[in-house]
C-alpha positions as semicolon CSV with decimal commas, in nm:
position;residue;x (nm);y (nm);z (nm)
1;X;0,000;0,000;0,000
2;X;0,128;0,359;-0,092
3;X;0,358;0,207;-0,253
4;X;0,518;0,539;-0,434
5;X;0,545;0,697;-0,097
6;X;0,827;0,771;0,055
7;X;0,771;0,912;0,422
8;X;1,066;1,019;0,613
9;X;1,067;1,183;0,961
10;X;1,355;1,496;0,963
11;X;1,510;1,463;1,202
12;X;1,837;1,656;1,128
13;X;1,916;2,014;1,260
14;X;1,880;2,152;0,888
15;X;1,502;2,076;0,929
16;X;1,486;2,362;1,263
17;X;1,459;2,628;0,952
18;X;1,099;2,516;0,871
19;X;0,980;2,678;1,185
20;X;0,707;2,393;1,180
21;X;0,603;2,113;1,404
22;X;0,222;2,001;1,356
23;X;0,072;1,745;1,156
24;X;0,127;1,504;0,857
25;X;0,237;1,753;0,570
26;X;0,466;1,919;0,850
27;X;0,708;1,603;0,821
28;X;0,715;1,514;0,451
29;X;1,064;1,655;0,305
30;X;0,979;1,800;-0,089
31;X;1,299;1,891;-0,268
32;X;1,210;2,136;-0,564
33;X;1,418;2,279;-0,813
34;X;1,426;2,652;-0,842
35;X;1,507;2,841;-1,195
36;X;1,565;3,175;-1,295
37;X;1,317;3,487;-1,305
38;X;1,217;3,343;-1,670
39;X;1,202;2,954;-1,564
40;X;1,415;2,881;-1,855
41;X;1,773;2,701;-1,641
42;X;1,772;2,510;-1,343
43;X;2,163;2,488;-1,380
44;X;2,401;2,795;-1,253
45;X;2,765;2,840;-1,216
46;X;2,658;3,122;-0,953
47;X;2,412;3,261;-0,730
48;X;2,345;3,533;-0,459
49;X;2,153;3,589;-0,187
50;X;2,059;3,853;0,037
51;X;2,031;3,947;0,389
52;X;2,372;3,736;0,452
53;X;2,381;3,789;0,853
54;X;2,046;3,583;0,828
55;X;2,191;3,279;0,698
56;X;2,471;3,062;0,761
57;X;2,631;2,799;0,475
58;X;2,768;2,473;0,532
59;X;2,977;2,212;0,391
60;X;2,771;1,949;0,532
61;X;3,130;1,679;0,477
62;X;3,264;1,848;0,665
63;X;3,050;2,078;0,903
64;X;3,263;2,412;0,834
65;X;3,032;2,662;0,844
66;X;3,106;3,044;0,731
67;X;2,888;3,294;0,898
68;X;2,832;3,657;0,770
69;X;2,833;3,964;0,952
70;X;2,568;4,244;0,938
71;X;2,777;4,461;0,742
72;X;2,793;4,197;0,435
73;X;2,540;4,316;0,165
74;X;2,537;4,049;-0,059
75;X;2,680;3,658;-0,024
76;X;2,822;3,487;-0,342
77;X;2,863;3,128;-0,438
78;X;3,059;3,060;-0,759
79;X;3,151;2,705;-0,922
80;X;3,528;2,745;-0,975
81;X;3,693;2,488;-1,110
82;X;3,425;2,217;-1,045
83;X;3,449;2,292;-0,675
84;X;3,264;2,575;-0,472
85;X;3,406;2,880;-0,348
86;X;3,164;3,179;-0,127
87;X;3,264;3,558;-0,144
88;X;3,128;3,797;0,107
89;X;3,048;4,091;-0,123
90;X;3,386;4,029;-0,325
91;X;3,590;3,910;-0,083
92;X;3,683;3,545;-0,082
93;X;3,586;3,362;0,229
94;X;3,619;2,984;0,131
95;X;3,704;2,830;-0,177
96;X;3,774;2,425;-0,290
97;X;3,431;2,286;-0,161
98;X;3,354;1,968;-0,277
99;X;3,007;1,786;-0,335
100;X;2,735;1,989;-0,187
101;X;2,632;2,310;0,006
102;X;2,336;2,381;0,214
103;X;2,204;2,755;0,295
104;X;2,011;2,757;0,561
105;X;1,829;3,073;0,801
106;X;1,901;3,186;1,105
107;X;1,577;3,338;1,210
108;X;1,261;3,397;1,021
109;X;1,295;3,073;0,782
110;X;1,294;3,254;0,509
111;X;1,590;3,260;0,213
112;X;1,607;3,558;-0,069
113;X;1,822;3,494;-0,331
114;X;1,932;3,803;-0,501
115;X;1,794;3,917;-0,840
116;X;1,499;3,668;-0,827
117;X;1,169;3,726;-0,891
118;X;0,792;3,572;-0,888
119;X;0,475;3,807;-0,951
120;X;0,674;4,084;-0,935
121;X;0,820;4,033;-0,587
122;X;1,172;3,929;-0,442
123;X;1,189;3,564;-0,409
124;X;1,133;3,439;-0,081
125;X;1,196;3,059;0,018
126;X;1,127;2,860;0,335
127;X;1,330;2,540;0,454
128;X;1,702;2,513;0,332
129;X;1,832;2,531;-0,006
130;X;2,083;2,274;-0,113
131;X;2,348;2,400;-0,409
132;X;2,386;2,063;-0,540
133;X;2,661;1,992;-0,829
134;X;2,493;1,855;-1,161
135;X;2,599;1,497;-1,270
136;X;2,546;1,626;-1,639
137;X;2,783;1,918;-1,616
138;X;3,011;1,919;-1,271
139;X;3,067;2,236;-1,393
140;X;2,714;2,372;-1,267
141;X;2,509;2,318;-0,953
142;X;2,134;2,282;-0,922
143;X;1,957;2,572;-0,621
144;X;1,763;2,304;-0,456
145;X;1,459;2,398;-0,167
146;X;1,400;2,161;0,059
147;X;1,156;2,217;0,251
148;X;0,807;2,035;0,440
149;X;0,524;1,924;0,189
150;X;0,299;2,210;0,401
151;X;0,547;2,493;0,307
152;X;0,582;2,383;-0,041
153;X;0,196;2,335;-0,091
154;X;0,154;2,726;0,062
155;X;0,390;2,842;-0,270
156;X;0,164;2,609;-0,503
157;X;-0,179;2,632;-0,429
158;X;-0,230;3,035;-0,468
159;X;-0,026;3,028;-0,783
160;X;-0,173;2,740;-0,938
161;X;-0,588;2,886;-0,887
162;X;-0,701;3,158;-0,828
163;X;-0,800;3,272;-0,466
164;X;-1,132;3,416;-0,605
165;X;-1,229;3,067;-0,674
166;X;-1,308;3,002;-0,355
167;X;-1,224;2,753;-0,043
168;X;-1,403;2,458;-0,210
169;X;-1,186;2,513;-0,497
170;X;-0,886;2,587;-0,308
171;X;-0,861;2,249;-0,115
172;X;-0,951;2,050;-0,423
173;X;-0,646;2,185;-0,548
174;X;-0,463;2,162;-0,250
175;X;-0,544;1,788;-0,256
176;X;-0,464;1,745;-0,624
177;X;-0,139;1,917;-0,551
178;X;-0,036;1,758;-0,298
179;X;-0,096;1,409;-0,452
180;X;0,120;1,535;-0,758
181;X;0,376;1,612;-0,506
182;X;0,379;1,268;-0,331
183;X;0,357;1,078;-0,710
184;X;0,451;1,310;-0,957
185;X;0,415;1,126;-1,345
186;X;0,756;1,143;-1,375
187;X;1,116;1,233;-1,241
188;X;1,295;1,419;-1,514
189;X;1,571;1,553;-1,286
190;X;1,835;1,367;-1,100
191;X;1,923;1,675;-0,841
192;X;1,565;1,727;-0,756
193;X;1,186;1,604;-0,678
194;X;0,992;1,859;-0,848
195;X;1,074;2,175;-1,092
196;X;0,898;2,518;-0,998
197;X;0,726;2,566;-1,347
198;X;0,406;2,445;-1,564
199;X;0,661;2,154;-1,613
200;X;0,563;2,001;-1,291
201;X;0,363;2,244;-1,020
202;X;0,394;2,629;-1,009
203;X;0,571;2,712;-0,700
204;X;0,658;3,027;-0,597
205;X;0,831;3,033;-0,290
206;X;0,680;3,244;0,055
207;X;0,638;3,574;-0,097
208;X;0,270;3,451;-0,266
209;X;0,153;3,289;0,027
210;X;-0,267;3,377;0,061
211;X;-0,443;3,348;0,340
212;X;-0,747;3,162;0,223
213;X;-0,545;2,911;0,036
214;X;-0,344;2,872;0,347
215;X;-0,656;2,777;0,541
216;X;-0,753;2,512;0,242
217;X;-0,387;2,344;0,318
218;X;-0,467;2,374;0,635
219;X;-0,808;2,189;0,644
220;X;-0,700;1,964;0,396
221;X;-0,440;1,874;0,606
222;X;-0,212;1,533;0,522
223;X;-0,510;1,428;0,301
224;X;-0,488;1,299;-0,055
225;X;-0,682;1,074;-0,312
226;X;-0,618;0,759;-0,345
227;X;-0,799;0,454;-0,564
228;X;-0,977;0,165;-0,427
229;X;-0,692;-0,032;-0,356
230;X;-0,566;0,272;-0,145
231;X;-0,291;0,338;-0,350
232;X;-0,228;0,705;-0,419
233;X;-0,353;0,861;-0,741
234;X;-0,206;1,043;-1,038
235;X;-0,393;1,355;-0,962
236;X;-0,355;1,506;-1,308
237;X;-0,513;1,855;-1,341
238;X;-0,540;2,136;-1,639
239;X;-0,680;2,490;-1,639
240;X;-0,999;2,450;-1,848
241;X;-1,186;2,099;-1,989
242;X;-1,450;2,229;-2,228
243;X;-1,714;2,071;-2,062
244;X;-1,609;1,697;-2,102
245;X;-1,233;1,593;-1,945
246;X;-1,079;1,300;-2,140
247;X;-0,915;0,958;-2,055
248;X;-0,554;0,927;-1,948
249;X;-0,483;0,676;-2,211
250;X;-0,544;0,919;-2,474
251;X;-0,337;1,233;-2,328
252;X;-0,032;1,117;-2,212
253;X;0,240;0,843;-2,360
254;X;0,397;0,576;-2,145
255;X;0,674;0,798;-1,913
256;X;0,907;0,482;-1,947
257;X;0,818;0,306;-2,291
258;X;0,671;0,625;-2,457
259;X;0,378;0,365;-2,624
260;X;0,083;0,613;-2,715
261;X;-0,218;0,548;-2,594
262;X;-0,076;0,502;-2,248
263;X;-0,213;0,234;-1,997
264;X;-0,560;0,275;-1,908
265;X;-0,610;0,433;-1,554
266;X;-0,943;0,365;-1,396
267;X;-0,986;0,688;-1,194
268;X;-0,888;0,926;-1,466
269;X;-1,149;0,855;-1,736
270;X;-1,333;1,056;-1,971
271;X;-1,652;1,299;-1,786
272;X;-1,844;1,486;-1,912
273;X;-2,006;1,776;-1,691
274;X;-2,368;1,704;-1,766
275;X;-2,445;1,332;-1,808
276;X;-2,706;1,422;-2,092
277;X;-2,359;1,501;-2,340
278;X;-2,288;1,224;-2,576
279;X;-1,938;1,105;-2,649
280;X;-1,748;1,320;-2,880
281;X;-1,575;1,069;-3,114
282;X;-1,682;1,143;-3,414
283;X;-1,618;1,471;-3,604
284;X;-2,009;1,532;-3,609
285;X;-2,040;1,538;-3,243
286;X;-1,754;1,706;-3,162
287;X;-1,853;1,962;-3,445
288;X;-2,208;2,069;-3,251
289;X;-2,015;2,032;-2,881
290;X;-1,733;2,273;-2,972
291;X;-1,902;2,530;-3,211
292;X;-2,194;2,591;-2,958
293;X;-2,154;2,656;-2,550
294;X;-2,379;2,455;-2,341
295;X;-2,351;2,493;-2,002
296;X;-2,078;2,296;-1,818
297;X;-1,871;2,415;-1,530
298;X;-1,558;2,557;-1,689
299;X;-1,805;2,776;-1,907
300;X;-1,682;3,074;-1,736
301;X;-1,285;3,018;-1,880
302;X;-1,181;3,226;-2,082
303;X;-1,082;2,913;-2,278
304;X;-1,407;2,745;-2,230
305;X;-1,450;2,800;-2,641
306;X;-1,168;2,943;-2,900
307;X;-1,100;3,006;-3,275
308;X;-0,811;3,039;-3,487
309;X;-0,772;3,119;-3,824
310;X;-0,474;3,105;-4,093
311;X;-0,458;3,122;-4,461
312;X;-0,308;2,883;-4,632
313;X;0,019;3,018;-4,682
314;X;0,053;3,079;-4,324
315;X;-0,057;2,736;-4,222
316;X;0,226;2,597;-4,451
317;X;0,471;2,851;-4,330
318;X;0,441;2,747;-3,970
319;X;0,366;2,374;-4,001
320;X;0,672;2,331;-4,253
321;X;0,900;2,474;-3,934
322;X;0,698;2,265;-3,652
323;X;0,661;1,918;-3,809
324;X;1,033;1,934;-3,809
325;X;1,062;2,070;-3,422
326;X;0,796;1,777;-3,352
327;X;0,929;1,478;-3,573
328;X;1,209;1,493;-3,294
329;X;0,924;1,358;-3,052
330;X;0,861;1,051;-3,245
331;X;0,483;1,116;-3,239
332;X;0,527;1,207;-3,641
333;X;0,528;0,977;-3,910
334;X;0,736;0,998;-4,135
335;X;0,958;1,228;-3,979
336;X;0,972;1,608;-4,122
337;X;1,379;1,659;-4,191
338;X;1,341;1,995;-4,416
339;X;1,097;2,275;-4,442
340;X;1,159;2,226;-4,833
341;X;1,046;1,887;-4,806
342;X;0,683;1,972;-4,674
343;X;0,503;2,076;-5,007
344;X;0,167;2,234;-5,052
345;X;-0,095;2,170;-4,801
346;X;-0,371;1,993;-4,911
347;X;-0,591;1,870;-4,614
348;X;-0,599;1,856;-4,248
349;X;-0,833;1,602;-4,072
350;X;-0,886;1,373;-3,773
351;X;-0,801;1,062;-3,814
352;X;-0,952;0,932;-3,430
353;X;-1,057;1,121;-3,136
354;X;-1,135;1,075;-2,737
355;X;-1,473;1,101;-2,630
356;X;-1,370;1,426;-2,529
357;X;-1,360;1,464;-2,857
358;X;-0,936;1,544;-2,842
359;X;-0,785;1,425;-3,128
360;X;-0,524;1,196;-3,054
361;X;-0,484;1,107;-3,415
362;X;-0,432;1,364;-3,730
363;X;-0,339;1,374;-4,082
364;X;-0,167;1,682;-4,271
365;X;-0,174;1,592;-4,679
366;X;0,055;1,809;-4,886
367;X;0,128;1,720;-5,246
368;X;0,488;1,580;-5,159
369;X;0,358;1,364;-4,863
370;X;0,084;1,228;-4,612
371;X;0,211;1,325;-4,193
372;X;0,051;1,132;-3,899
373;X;0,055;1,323;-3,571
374;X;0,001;1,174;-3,274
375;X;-0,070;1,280;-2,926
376;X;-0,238;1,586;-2,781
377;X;0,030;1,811;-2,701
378;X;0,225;1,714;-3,040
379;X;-0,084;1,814;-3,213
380;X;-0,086;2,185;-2,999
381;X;0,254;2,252;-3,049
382;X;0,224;2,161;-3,442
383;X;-0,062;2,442;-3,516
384;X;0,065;2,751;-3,338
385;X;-0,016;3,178;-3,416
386;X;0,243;3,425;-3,324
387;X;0,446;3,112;-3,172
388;X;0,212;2,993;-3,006
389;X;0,080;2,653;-2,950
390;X;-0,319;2,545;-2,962
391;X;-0,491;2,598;-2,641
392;X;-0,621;2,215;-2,657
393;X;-0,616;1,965;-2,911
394;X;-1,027;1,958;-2,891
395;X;-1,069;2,101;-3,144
396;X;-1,307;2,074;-3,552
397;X;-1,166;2,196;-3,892
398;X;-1,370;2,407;-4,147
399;X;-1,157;2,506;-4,433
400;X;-1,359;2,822;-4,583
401;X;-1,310;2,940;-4,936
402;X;-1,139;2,641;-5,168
403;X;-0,990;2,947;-5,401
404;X;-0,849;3,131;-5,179
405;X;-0,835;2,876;-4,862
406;X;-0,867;2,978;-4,514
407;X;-0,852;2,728;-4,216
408;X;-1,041;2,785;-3,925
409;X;-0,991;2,601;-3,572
410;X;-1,289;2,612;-3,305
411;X;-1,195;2,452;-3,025
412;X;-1,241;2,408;-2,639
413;X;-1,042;2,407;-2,314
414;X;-0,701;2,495;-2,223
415;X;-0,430;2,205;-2,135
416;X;-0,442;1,833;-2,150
417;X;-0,809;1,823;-2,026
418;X;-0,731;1,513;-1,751
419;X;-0,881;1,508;-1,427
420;X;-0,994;1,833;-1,268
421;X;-1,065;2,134;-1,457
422;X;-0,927;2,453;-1,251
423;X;-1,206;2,630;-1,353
424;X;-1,458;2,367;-1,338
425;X;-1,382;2,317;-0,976
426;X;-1,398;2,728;-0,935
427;X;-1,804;2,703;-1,065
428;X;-1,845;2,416;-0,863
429;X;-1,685;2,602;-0,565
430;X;-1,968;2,903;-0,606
431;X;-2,250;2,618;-0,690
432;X;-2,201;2,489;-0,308
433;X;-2,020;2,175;-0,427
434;X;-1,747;2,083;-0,088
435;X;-1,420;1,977;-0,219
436;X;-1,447;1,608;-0,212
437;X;-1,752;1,625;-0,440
438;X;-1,545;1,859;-0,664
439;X;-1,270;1,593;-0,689
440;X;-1,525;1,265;-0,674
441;X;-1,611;1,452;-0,991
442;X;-1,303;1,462;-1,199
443;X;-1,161;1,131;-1,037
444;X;-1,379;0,875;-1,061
445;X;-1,401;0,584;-0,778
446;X;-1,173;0,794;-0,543
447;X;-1,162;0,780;-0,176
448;X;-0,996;1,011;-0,006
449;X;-0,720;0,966;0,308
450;X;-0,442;1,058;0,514
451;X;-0,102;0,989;0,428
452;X;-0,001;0,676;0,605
453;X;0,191;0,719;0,887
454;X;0,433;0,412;1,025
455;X;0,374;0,320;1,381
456;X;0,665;0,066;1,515
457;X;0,691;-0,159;1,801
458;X;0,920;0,020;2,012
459;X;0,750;0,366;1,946
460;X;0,548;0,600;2,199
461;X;0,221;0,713;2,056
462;X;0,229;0,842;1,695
463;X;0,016;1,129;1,624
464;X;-0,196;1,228;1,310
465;X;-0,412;1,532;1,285
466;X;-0,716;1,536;1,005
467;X;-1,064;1,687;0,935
468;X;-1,407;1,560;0,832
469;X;-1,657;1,699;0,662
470;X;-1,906;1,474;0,858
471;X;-1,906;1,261;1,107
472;X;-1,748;1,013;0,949
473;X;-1,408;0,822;0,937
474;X;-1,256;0,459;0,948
475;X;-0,873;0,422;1,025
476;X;-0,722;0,202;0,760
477;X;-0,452;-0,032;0,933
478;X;-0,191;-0,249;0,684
479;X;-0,060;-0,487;0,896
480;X;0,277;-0,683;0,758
481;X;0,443;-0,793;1,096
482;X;0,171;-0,994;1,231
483;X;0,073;-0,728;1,489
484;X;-0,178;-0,851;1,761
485;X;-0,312;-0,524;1,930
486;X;-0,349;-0,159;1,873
487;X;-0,432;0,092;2,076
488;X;-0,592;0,394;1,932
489;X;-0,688;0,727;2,096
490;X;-0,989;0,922;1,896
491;X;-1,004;1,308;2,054
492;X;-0,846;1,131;2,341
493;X;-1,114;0,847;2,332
494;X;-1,014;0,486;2,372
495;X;-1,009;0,183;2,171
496;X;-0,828;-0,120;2,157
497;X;-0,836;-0,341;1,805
498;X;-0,746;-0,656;1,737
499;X;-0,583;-0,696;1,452
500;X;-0,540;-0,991;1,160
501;X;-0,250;-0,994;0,876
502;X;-0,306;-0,765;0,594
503;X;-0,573;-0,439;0,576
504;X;-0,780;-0,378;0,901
505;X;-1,051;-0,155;0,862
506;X;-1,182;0,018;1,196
507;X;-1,486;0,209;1,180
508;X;-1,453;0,534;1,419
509;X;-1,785;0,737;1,344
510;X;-1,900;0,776;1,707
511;X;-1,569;0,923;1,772
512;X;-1,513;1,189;1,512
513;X;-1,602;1,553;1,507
514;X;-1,701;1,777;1,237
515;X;-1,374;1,972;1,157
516;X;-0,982;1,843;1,322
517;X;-0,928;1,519;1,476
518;X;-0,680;1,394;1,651
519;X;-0,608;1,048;1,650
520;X;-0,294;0,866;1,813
521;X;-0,190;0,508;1,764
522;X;0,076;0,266;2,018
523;X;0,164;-0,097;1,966
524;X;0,032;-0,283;2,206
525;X;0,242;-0,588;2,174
526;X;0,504;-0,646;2,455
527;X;0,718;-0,861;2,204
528;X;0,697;-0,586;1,885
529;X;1,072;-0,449;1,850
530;X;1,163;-0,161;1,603
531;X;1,134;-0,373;1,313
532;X;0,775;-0,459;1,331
533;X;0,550;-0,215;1,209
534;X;0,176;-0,111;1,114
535;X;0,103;0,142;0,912
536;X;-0,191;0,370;0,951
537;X;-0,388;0,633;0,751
538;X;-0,782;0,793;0,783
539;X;-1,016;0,719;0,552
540;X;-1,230;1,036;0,529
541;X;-1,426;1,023;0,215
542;X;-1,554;0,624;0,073
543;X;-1,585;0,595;-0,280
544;X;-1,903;0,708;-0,483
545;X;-2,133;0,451;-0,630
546;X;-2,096;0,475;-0,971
């Protein structure tokens, strides 16, 4: 169970700069890559920071540690000769450093690093930030944050949805986010968990920090979404659906084999927002869904509906320069090697679609050859205007005027269009839908729960924190060692469980409040040492009936 998490407990001095000491997100590590003002490098051969006589660096092989005075305006570490060397203004203070460094506050928890900025503001980090070499380019070092899932999720959540969208919203984002953080898709860096950008989760650092989303992290505390055999979800999300999300399968390639479709995923299927909408396979019913606007609950997007236009000559110009970019991917067959080689375009159409009606398979015919482009973000990124890519790949064709030919693109929705819609869960949010309806909706057969915690024989009382929308709760309790006897403490209530090998359900309705919980579990086993375990989480939200 939980199989892709990896809970540890800090437990090293570094972790004092969090400032934090509550509950389950309080004690997950995240390590996130931070890039430059325009997210374009996550590599530097240098980097500043301010306010040096509130920070400290160490060479963590070695413990040396060089503290700054108040009179030092700005700190300096440089990659000289594939080791590290730190100037105080520009004097040199220490210089061969191998491996790693670690920056980490004195006071407030928070980090600036010079000349870095997000919305406008200085940069702002809380946690530690590790200046990690690169095992690309020993020449450059990765600025690493690490920092508690809580802190990270309080840089995320306000930059990922909008505030206006309401609490609702905000914790089904918070949720979604922090699933994403526990079991991202994939790992494309070696020196770090998660990037800052659209590439993985938008994180911003302290400086962006919102009180109302802080209060959705808050309630939403430790909880994520995970599928009927409790594992946790891929909690995909995208700004705007058009009314109808679409199957995994059809979005996304295999992250190891790159096979397109992808596996099937039960949970992240194909919805449409009103069950009266048919399926959208066909270029006749995607035709009447995306040239008209019923109502749905991303209707309010900006992206909700969309048209482009090009003449033929444009068309040609751009797609002659992005089959080539995008025969690098794979997903085009045969591969585009010269702009020369791409002809005169004679038809564009779609050659199979989602039930979202996304096309995950098109054909461009030009009079020197036939192209098959596959996958939706391929597809985008073939068609763009002024450089940039299709908002979705849901999208219907009308070519207008066969003299003079002009193609024109109505479409719907904005990003991949799996799972929840960020504006879909904003109307829900004002409809009155609570947040585990909002996700129930976009991930189908979901329960929600608490991270698991691990509870071992020769522990005191482990504590968990969550809250309830009702009354209602069972603790989930995986049981590998053979453990006899629990004891578990509900808002300080009492009960003792038996337990048998494998999952242990335990139903603790007459025990739970509306809002926090606190919950504590001990071993109860005289002969359970520190290498027999349980592990327990909180079931706070059973699946829907289909």
């Amino acid at each position: 169970m939980f199989k892709k998490i990896r809970i540890f407990l800090i437990i090293i001095l570094l972790v004092a700069g969090m400032c934090e000491v509550n509950a389950v997100d309080s004690y997950i590590p995240v390590r996130v890559g931070i890039s430059d003002t325009k997210f374009q490098k996550y590599l530097y051969d240098s980097i500043e920071f301010n306010n040096p006589s509130e920070i400290d660096i160490m060479d963590p092989s070695t413990g040396y540690t060089v503290v700054f005075d108040e009179n030092t305006k700005i700190v300096r570490v440089v990659s000289e000769n594939n080791l590290f060397s730190v100037y105080s203004d520009d004097k040199l203070l220490a210089k061969n450093i191998y491996g790693s460094l670690y920056v980490r506050p004195k006071h407030d928890c928070l980090i600036s690093i010079n000349n870095l900025k997000r919305k406008g503001k200085q940069a702002l980090y809380r946690g530690y930030i590790e200046l990690k070499r690169s095992e690309k380019d020993i020449s450059k070092f990765a600025v690493v944050n690490i920092l508690s899932l809580k802190s990270y999720l309080k840089g995320v959540v306000p930059n990922e949805m909008p505030v206006r969208f309401g609490l609702e919203a905000l914790k089904a984002q918070t949720v979604a986010a922090r699933n994403y953080a526990v079991t991202p898709r994939v790992k494309a860096y070696k020196e770090f968990d998660l990037c800052d950008s659209v590439a993985c989760q938008v994180y911003y650092g302290a400086n962006t920090e919102d009180e109302l989303s802080n209060r959705a992290i808050e309630e939403t505390n430790g909880i994520i979404a995970v599928d009927k055999e409790y594992n946790p979800i891929l909690a995909l999300y995208s700004s705007t659906a058009g009314g109808y999300t679409e199957s995994y399968e059809y979005s996304f390639s295999d992250p190891k084999t790159r096979e397109f479709p992808s596996e099937h995923l039960s949970y992240l299927v194909a919805v449409p927002d009103d069950k009266n909408f048919k399926t959208l396979e066909t270029d006749e019913e995607a035709e009447k869904f995306y040239t008209s606007k019923p109502e749905a609950f991303d209707d309010k997007s900006p992206y909700y509906r969309w048209e482009k236009e090009w003449s033929k000559e444009e068309l040609e110009k751009v797609l002659s320069k992005t089959l080539i970019a995008q025969s690098k991917t794979g997903f085009v067959v045969p591969q585009l090697l010269n702009s020369d080689d791409f002809g005169s375009l004679e038809s564009i159409k779609a050659l199979k679609r989602g039930e979202s009606g996304k096309i995950i398979k098109l054909e461009i015919k030009t009079d020197k050859n036939t192209f098959t482009v596959m996958k939706e973000l391929v597809i985008r990124r073939c068609f763009q205007k002024n450089g940039i890519s299709l908002p979705s790949a849901n999208f219907v064709i009308t070519k207008i005027d066969s003299e003079n030919p002009v193609y024109k693109f109505s479409g719907g929705g904005f990003g991949h269009g799996v799972g929840l819609s960020q504006w879909g869960a904003g109307k829900m949010s004002s409809l009155g839908y609570s947040y585990d309806k909002i996700l129930q909706h976009y991930y189908k057969g979901i329960l929600l729960s608490t991270i698991p915690m691990k509870v071992k024989g020769s522990s005191k009382e482990v504590e968990q924190e969550f809250y309830t929308l009702d009354k209602k709760a069972q603790i989930l309790i995986e049981n590998p060692n053979k453990i006899k006897e629990i004891r578990i403490k509900v808002n300080k209530r009492e009960l003792n469980a038996k337990l048998s090998s494998g999952k242990n359900l335990i139903n603790i309705n007459r025990y739970v409040e509306k809002g926090l919980n606190k919950v504590s579990y001990s071993i109860m086993d005289e002969d359970a040492d520190y290498n027999k375990y349980i592990t327990a989480s909180v079931i706070v939200k059973e699946a829907q009936d289909e």
